[in-house]
N, C-alpha and C positions, 0 to 999 in steps of 0.2 A: 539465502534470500536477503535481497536488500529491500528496504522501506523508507521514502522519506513522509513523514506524516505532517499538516499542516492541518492545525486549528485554524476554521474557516467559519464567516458568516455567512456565507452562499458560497458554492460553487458551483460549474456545469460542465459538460463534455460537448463539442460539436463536432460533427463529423457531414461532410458536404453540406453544411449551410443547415443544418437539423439536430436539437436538442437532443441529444440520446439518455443523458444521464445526467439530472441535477437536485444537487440536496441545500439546505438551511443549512442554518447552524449542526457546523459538527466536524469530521476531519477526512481531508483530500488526503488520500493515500496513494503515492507512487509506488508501484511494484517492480521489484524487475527481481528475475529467478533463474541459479544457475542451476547447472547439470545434476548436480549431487542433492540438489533439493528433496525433500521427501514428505512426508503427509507430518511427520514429528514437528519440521521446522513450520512449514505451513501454518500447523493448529498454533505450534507457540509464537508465533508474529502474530496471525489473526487474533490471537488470545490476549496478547500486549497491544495491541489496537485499541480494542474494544474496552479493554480494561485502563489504559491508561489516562493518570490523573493531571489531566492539559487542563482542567477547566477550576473557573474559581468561587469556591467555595461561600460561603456567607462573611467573613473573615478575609474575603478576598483574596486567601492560597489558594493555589493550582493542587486542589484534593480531590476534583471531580471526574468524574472520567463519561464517557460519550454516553454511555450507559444511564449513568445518573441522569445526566442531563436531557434523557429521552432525545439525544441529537442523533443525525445521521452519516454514515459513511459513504463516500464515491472512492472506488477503486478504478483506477488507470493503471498501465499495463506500461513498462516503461523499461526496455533493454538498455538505456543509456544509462542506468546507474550503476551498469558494468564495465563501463567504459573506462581505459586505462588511456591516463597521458601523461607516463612516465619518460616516452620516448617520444620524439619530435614533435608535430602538433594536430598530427590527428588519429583520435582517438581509435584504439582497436577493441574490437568487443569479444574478443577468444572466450572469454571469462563467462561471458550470458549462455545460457541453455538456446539453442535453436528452434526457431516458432513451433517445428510441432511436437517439439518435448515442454517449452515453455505455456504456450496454450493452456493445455490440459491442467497445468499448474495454476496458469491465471485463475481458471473457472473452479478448481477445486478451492483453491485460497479464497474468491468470492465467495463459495461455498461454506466455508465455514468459519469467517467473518460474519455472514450472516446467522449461522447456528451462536456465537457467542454476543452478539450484539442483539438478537432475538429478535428481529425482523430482517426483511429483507435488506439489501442492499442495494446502492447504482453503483452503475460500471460503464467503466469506456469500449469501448471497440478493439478487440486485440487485432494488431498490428494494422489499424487504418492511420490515416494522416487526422488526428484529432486537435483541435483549438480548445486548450480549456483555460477557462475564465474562471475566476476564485478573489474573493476581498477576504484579505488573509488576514486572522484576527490577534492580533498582540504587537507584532507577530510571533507565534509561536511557531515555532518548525525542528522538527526533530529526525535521527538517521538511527533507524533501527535494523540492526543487524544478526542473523543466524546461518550457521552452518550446520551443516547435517555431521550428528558422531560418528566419527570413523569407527568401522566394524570389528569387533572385539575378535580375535582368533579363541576358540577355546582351546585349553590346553591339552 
């Protein structure tokens, strides 16, 4: 699974001309999830989300995390950040999970984003044509990355 995370002071999702999904202060997470994904990497991105320390502290360090800050998340659903352009100039996406493997991943990862940030969450539209608007605060923006362990043979 790939993540980019942006500390945000608002953000929103549109889809045909209609607010679906908008939060304050807090952090716009792009998703995109390949094949081999699994509920381990899931939990542990959602869990480095929620827990992570983007935000700044009394002392003005980045010790705070979304969590503390009682701020909110919007998850987007986002196969381009499987995108490879290693070769020529347009990008191929081999590497992304296919809508109806990826889906079910979207909504379970929303799912427990929200179990660790302890409310609920917004989210975009998997696989509509969405507009999202975001005043992006620092900027902070970060690429958070997990693969699923490869399966141990027993001996």
């Amino acid at each position: 699974m790939r993540a980019v995370v942006q500390r945000v002071l608002s953000a929103r999702v549109v889809v045909d001309g209609e607010v679906i999904g908008a939060i304050g202060r807090g952090l716009l997470v792009f998703a995109g999830f390949s094949p081999t994904d699994d509920d381990a990497v899931l939990g542990w991105v959602a869990k480095k989300c929620a827990q992570l320390r983007v935000f700044s502290d009394a002392d003005g360090k980045m010790n705070r995390s979304v969590i503390d800050e009682g701020g909110e998340l919007l998850i987007v659903s986002q196969f381009t950040l499987y995108g490879d352009t290693r070769k020529g100039n347009r990008p191929g996406f081999g590497a992304a999970a296919l809508p109806d493997v990826a889906k079910p991943m979207y909504e379970r990862f929303c799912a427990l984003a929200s179990r660790e940030l302890g409310r609920p969450v917004q989210a975009g539209r998997f696989g509509a044509d969405m507009k999202v608007e975001l005043a992006n605060d620092g900027p902070v923006t970060l690429w958070i990355e997990r693969e699923a362990e490869p399966a141990r043979s027993v001996p």
